[in-house]
N, C-alpha and C positions, 0 to 999 in steps of 0.2 A: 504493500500500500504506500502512497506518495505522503510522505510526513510532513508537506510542505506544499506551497505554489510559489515558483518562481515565474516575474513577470521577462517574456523573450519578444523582441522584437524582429521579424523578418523584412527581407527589401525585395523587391523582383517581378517582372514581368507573369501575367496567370493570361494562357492562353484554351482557347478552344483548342480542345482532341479532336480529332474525328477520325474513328477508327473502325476499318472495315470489318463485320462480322466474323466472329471465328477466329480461323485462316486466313481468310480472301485474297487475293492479290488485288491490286488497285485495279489492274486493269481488267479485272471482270467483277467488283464489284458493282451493283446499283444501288445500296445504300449504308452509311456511313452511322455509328454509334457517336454522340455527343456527349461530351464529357468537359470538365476544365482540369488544368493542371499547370505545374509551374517549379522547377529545381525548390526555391525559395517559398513559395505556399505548401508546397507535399510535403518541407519539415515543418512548418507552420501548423501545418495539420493533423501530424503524429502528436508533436508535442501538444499540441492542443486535444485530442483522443487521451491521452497522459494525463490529463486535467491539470496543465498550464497555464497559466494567463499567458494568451500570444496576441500581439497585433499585427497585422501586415501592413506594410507601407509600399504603394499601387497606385497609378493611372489607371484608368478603363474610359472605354468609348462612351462618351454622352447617350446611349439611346440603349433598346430593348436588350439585347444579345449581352453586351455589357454591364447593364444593370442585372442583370442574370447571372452575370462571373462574380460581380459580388455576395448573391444570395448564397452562390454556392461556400464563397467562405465562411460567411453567417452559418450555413447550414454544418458547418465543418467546426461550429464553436470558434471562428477568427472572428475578433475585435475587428473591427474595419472603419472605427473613428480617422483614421487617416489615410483612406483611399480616393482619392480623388475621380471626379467625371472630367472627361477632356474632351475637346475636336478629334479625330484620329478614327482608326480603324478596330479589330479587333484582332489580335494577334492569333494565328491560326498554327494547327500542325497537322501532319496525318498521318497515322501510326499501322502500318499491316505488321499483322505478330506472326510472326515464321516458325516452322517448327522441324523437329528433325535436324538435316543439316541445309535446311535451311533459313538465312539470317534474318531478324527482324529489320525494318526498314520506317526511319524516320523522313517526312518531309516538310522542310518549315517554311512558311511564310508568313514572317514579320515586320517585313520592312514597313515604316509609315506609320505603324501604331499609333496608339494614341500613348504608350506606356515608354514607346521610342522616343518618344518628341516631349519626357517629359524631364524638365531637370531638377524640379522640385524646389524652385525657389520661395515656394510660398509655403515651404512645409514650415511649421512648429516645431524645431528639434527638441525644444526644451519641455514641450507637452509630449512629443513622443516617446521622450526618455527619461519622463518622470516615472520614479519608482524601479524601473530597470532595472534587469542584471544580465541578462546577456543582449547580442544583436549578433543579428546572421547576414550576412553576405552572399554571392558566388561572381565568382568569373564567368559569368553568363552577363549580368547587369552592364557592366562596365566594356562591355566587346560590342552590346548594340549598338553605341551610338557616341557620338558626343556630347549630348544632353545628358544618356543616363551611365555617362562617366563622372560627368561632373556630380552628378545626383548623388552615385557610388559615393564618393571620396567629399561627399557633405554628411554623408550618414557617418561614416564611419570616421568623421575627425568628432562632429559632434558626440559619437559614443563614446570616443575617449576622454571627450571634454567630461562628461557627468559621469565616468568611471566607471564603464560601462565594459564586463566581458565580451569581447569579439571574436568570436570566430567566422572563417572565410570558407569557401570549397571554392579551388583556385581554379578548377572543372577547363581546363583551356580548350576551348574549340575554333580552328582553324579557319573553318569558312565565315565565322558570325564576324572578324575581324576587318569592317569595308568601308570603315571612316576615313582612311587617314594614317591612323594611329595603330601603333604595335603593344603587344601585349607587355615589354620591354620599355614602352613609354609610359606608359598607368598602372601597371602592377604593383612593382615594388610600393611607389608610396602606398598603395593601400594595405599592401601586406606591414608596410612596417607599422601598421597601426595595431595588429590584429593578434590575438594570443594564442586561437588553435587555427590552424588549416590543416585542409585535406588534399594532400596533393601527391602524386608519385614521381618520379624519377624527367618522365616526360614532359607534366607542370612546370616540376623544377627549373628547368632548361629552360624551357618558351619561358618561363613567367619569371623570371630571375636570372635566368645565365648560368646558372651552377649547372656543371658538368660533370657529372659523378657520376659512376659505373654502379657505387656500392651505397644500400640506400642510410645506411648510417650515416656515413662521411657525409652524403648529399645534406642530410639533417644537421650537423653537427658545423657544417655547412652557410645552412641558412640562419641556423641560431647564430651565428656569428656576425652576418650582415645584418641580421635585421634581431636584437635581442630583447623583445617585444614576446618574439613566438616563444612559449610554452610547452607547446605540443604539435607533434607534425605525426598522421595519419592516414594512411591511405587501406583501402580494400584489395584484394588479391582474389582474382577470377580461374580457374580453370576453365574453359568449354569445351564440352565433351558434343557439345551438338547445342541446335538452338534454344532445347529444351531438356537440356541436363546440363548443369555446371556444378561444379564446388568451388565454392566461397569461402574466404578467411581475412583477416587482417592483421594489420599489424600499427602501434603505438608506439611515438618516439615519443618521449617525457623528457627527456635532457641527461638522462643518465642512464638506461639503457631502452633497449628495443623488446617491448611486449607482443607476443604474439597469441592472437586467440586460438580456438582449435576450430575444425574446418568441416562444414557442414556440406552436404550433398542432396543435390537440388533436382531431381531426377525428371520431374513435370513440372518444368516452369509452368506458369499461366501469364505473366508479363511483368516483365523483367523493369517496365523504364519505372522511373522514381526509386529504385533499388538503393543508390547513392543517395537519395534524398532519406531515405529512411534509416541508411547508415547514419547519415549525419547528425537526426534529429537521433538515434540513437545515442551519439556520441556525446552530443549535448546535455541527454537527463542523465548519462551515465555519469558525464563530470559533473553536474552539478551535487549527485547524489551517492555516487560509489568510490572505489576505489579505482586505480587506473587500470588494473585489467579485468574487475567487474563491470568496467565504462564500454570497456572493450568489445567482451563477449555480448555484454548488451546491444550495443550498437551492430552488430555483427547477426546476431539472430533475429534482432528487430527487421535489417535488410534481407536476411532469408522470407522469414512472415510473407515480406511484400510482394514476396515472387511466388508467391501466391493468392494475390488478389486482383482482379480486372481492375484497370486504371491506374493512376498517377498517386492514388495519397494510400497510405498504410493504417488502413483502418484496423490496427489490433490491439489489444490490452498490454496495460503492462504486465498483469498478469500472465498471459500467452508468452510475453516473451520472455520471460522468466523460465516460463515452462521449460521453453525450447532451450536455455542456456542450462536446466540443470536435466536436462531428456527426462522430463515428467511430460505424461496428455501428450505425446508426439503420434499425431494422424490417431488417436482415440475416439471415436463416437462419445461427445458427452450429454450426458440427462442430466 
């Protein structure tokens, strides 16, 4: 049981799904499942399932379909005192889930948003981050655009201003990068705000420069340029097919490398927001455990999810408890 509520603030663009029934492939489906979802609201939304006080900080379209992205935070227990209605669009994706050996396949179309064009100059930091203890991030926010770069690196100076837990998912994605700007030109400052990220070896690189083979040194690394970070985290995938993996990870705390132990995922049912539920895993862990009870938690919390349709981890903390000590695993319960 949560002995406590901590209040967390999340940042980030929530877009429409629209996901072919089943299997489908695109090109013989005729119609498409609606859904919202978003890296930064799917943790918003565990922890919020967690029974957190979360708010999300959001643009959305002025009109029907947009004020519909917000109910569903509402619906999802998010605060949404500081979502804003804008001019713009509505950010879309389209998700065919693959199976066997073959891959699932994401397609986005966001450009023009209403959540792109937005830079948040008229936010309340000091009402957003009233009572706070953590704020969440990704490297998704800050790669759309040049508005919500600047947006990014308002949030997160103000969180440090009110002393405020940061953590990041440094999530680097290659094509979303079509400003201008390199992830080497915005990254670091925000990282050196922030006390956990989630990043691997690849991140590191793009989003920092560190070139390390061995992911301690990388960590040992980064805590050196930027000694801010606390903790550096990442997940560890097998794929044995599109629907069977094992999953593990692994916690850098600053003085050694924790490893969790490695779960086997044999029927996925959809994989995306997996990270997103590592993360918010990661989050109640550190607020509430120890650093390799953070771990495993965070860890089986992302297994859970790969077992649910959609973008957000609708499971208990209970359940993933279960799953970290193999109590109720696949049990019929009365």
């Amino acid at each position: 049981m949560v002995q406590m509520t901590k209040r967390i603030i999340t940042l980030g663009e929530v877009m429409m799904r629209l996901s072919t029934p089943g299997h489908e492939r695109f090109i013989q489906t005729h119609d498409y499942e609606v859904q919202y979802g978003g890296a930064e609201a799917n943790v918003a939304a565990s922890l919020a399932y967690w029974d957190q006080s979360v708010a999300h900080v959001c643009a959305f379209p002025n009109h029907d379909i947009g004020k519909a992205g917000i109910r569903y935070l509402r619906s999802a227990g998010i605060d949404t005192s500081f979502v804003f209605l804008r001019e713009g669009r509505m950010g879309l994706y389209f998700f065919e889930n693959g199976s066997m050996h073959r891959s699932s396949k994401i397609i986005y179309d966001r450009f023009y948003s209403a959540f792109s064009l937005f830079d948040g100059a008229e936010v309340d930091w000091a009402s957003v981050f009233d009572g706070a203890d953590w704020f969440h991030w990704t490297g998704i926010t800050p790669a759309i655009s040049a508005a919500t770069a600047k947006l990014c690196l308002s949030a997160v100076q103000a969180a440090r201003q009110y002393d405020v837990k940061i953590s990041g998912d440094i999530n680097y994605r290659r094509n979303l990068w079509q400003y201008g700007k390199s992830p080497l030109d915005v990254m670091p400052e925000l990282i050196r705000h922030t006390d956990v990220i989630i990043a691997g070896l690849t991140d590191l690189e793009n989003c920092l420069g560190i070139q390390e083979t061995d992911y301690v040194q990388a960590c040992v690394e980064a805590q050196r340029q930027y000694p801010t970070i606390q903790y550096i985290s990442t997940t560890q995938r097998e794929s044995l097919g599109s629907s069977h993996n094992i999953l593990s990870g692994v916690l850098w705390n600053g003085r050694e490398l924790v490893s969790s132990r490695s779960f086997d995922m044999p029927s996925i049912v959809d994989r995306v927001g997996g990270g997103d539920a590592f993360m918010a895993g990661l989050i109640y862990g550190l607020l509430y455990k120890d650093d390799a009870e953070a771990l495993n938690y965070a860890v089986a919390a992302s297994v859970l999810k790969h077992s649910i349709p959609g973008d957000a981890n609708f499971v208990t903390v209970e359940e993933v408890e279960h799953l970290v000590k193999g109590e109720n695993v696949g049990k019929l319960l009365r």
